[in-house]
N, C-alpha and C positions, 0 to 999 in steps of 0.2 A: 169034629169039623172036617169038611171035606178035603182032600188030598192039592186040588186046585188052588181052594181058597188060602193053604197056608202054602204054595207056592208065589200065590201072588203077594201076600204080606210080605214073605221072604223079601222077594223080591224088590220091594217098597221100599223095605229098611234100609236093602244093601245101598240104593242112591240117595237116603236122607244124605245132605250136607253137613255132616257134624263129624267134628274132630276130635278123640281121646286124647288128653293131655294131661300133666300133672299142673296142679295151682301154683300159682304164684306166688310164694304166701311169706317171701322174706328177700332182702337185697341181693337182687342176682338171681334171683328164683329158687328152684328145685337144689339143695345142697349147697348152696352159693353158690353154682360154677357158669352165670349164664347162659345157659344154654336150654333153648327152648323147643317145645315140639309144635308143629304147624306148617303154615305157608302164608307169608304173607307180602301184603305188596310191593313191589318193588320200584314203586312211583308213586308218592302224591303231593298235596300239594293244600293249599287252605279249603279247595273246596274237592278236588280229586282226593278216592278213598275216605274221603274226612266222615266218620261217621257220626262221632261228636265233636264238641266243644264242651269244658265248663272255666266259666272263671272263680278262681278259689277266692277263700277270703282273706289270702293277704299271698305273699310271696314266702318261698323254700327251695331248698334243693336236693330235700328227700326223696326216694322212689314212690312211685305207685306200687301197692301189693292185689293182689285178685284174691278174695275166696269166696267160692258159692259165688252169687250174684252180685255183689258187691266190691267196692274197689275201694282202699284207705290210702288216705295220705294227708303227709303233717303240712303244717305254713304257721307262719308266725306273721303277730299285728301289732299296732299301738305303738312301736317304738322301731324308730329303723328302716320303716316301712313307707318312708316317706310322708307320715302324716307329724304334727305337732307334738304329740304326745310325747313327757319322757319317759327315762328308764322305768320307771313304776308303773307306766301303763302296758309295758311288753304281757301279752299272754300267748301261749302256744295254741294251736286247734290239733285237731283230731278230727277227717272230714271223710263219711261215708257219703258214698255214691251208689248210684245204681249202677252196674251195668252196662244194661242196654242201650239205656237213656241218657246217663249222663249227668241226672238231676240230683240233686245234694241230699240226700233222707236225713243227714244230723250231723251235726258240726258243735263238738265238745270241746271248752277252752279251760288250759291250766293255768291260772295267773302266774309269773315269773318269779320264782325266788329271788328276794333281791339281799346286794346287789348283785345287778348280771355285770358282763362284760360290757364295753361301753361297744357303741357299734362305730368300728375305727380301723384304720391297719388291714389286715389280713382279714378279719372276724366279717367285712364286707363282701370278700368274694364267694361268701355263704350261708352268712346269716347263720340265725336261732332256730334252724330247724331243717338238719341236716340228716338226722338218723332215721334210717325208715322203719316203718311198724315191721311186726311180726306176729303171725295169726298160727293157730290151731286149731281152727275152724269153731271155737267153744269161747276163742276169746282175741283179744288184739291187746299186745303191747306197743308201749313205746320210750323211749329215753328220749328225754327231753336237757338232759344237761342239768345244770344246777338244781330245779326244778326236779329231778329224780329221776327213776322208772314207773309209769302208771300205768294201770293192767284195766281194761273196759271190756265188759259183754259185749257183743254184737250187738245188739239194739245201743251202745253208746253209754250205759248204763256204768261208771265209775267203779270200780270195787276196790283199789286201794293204790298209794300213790309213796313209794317207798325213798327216800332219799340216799343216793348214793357220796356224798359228800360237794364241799359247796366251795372247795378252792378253784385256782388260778393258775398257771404256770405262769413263769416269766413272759413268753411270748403272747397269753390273754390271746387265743388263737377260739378258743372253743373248742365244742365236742364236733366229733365227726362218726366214729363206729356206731354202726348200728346193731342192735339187742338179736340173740341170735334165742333157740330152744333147744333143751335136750332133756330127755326125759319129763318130768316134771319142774326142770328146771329155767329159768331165764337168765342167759347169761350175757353180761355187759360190760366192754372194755370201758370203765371212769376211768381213763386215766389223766385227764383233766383234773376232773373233781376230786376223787378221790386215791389216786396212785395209783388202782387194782384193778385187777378184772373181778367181776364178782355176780356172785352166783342167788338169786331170789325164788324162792318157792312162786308160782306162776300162779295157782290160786288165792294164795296171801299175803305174796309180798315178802313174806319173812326172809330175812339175809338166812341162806345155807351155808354157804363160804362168802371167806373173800380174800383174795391174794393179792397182797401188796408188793410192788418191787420197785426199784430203783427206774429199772432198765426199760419201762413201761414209757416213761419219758420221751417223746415224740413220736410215739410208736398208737399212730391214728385209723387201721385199721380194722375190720370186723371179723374176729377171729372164724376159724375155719375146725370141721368138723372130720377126722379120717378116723377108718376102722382097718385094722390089722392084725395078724397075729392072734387074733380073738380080744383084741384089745378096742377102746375107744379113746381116740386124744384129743383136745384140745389145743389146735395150734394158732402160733400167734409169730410172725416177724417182728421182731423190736430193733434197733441199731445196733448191730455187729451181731446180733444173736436170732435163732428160729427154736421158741419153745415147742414142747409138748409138754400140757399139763393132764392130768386125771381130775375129766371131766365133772367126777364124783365128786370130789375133793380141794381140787386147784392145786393138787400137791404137782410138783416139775418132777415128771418124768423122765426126761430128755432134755438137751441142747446144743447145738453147733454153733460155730462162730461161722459170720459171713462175714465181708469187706465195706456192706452200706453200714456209714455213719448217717448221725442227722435224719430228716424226718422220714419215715417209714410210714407209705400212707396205701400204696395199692394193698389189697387181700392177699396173703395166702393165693395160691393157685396149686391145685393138685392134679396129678396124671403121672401114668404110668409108675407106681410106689416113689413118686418123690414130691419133695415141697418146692413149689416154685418161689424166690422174693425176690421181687423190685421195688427201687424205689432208692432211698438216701438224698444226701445233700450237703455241702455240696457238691460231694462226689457220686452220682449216681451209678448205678451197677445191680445186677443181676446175680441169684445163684442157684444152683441146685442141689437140694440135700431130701436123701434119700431118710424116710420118719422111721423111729422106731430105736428101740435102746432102750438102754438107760444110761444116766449122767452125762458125760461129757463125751459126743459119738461124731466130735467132727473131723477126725482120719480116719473114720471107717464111712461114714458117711454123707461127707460133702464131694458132690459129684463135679462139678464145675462153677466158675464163676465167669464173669462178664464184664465189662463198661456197658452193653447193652442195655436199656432199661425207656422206665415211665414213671415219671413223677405221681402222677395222679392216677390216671387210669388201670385199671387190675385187665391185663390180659387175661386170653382164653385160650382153653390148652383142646387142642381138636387133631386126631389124627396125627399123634406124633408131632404136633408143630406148635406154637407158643403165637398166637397174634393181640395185635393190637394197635389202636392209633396212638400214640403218645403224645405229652400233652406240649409237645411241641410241633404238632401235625403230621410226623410222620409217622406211614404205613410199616407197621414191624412183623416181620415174619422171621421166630427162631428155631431150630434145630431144638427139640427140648432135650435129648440125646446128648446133645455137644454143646448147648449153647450158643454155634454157632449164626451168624447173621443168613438167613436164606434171601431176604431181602430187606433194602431201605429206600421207599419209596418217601418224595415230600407229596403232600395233598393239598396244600396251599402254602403261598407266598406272600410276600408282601403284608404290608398293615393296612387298604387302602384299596380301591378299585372297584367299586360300588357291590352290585350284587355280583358273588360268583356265577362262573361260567356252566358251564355242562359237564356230564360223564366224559371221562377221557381211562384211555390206557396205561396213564402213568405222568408222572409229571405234577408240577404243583399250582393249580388255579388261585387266583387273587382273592384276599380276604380281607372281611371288615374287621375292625373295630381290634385293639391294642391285647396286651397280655398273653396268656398262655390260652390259645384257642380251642384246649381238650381237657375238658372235666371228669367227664360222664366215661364211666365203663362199656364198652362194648358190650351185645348180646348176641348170642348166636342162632340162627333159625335156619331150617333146610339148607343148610351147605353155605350162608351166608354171613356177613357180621352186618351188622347194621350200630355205626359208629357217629354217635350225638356228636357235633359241633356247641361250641359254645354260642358262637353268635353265626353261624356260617351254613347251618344246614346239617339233615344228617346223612353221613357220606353211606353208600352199600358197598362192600368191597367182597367179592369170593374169597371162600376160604379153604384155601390152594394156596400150594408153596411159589406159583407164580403169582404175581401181582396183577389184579385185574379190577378197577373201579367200576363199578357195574350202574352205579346210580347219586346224584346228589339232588337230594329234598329239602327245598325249602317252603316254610308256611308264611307268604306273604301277611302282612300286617302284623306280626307278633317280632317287635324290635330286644324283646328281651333277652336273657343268657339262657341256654338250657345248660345245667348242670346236671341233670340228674340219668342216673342210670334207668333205660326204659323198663318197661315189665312185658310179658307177652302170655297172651290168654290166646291161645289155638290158632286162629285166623286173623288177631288181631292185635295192635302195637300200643301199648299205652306209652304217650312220649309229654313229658311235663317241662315246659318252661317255669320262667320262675313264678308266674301268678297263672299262669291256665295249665289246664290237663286236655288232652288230646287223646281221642280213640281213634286209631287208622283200621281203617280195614273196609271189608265189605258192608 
């Protein structure tokens, strides 16, 4: 071929539009840490950027996942859901998308183990269908709670549907963690159902381990993945404790004490060799403990502790610094270092005041509708966090140790809650309320 014509090609390639990025392919993306690769917009609106729309077939508050062309995600129907039906008719879905488009290619339902939880109390502000899928490009799981772990081909195709146990706590809260992978394995905090974290072969189902503890007890998180030392852990925050287990096994490695009692609900967060936890109640607090040991490592290992913290939301650990909106609206920037507070910004006030205002510097804009206005985990893309409101819009905030609001997004016409942690596929935003999925972007 002549020297010209593969300079032209060259040339071709180098301004194709397309972006390298890793999939999406589990809660928080790439290793769980949020953080995405891309550029995406920084305004829109129900019809600005909006590239799609789909309405699902019933309401959740699981994430979207991306692999290949395709995009999954759970919802639950029949019960709860606002129609007649009772407990008996609860079933979960499994809804492939395309893409591009938007359009639904198959939607798989597991009827509900019964009985379930009644839908009441707390089990409302999230519903039967909270865990988000996890893919390996050959397959998709998903934990469904009582109902089990069930593993599908990518065409939708069932291959087996394992139960993880079918109790209750006192509180009748539900499940919340979502199913994580490691090697051939499927690993899934029950500790609802069944007490344990536990470990299923990913082709068959079959239980490999399963570790049962005491201390799993309110402890609603999706365990976290570090390598060190030539080692692989398994770690997990529970009340007053940060395991490491051996991922192989479930056997505990490691453990420190921390200061959170009570419910233990954001992830794990890792950077710079240590484990970040927030969360408790009703004393909430932060801490920092460096991984790695054996048995009991927390005077050599606990680096700091806080009042600092987030009920719900798992910060992001970026350049040295800890953020996050917390699920009481404010903007938290920490020192991961010191634990220190670098900033506390509020982002909205009040219960009331129709639709919020606009971008500002600082300062708290008015919001609708009652309760804790911050579900959803922040994500991070080109220098940015881009932080879901519940019912208020999703705020953009830089992510710099100064405080700086850069954007507030709202999708006129969708009066529902967004709870769920977004996903981010290159150029684009997958953001789910609780009955539609939304593709921003170009």
């Amino acid at each position: 071929m002549p020297t010209m014509k593969l300079f032209a090609i060259a040339a071709t390639l180098l301004f194709l539009p397309f972006t390298v990025h890793a999939e999406w392919t589990r809660f928080r993306g790439p290793n769980g840490t949020g953080v995405g690769e891309g550029k995406l917009p920084l305004k829109w609106s129900g019809t600005e950027h909006m590239a799609w729309k789909a309405t699902l077939p019933g309401p959740g508050t699981s994430s979207p996942i991306i692999v290949g062309n395709k995009v999954f995600v759970t919802c639950w129907s029949g019960y709860g859901d606002g129609s007649s039906g009772g407990m008996e008719k609860l079933v979960r879905h499994l809804v492939c998308l395309d893409k591009a488009q938007g359009t639904i290619r198959w939607d798989r339902t597991v009827p509900a183990a019964q009985p379930e939880d009644p839908f009441e109390g707390m089990l409302t502000e999230h519903g039967y269908a909270s865990s988000t899928p996890v893919s390996d490009g050959e397959g998709v799981y998903v934990f469904f709670g009582k109902s089990g772990a069930v593993g599908f081909d990518m065409n939708g195709k069932q291959l087996w549907q394992t139960s993880l146990g079918t109790h209750s706590n006192d509180r009748r809260w539900g499940s919340a963690a979502s199913p994580m992978l490691y090697k051939e394995l499927l690993v899934v905090n029950a500790l609802d159902e069944g007490g344990a974290i536990v470990a299923l072969n990913k082709r068959t189902g079959k239980e490999a381990w399963r570790a049962p503890a005491e201390g799993l007890s309110l402890a609603y998180s999706t365990p976290a993945m570090v390598e060190h030392d030539g080692l692989q852990d398994l770690v997990i925050a529970v009340p007053q404790e940060l395991w490491g287990l051996n991922p192989d096994t479930g056997k505990l490695r490691w453990f420190a004490d921390h200061d959170l009692t009570g419910n233990v609900s954001p992830g794990v967060v890792l950077g710079d060799g240590k484990a970040f936890v927030f969360g408790g109640y009703p004393k909430q607090g932060s801490a920092a403990i460096k991984f790695g040991g054996r048995n009991d490592v927390t005077k050599t290992n606990l680096v700091w502790q806080s009042n600092t913290s987030t009920y719900v939301p798992t910060p992001i650990y970026f350049e040295g610094h800890l953020y996050v909106i917390n699920d009481q609206g404010f903007a938290l920037c920490i020192d991961a270092a010191t634990g220190k507070e670098v900033y506390r910004e509020r982002v909205m006030e009040g219960a009331g005041g129709g639709r919020p205002g606009g971008p500002g510097s600082g300062g708290g804009q008015q919001r609708r509708g009652g309760g804790k206005p911050f579900y959803a985990s922040p994500v991070l893309v080109d220098g940015k966090l881009y932080c879901p409101s519940r019912k208020n819009g999703t705020f953009v905030i830089a992510a710099k140790p100064k405080y700086e609001l850069l954007a507030r997004n709202l999708i006129e016409g969708d009066e529902a809650q967004f709870n769920a942690t977004p996903a981010v596929d290159g150029n684009r935003l997958y953001l789910r309320s609780e009955r539609t999925l939304y593709c921003i972007g170009e």
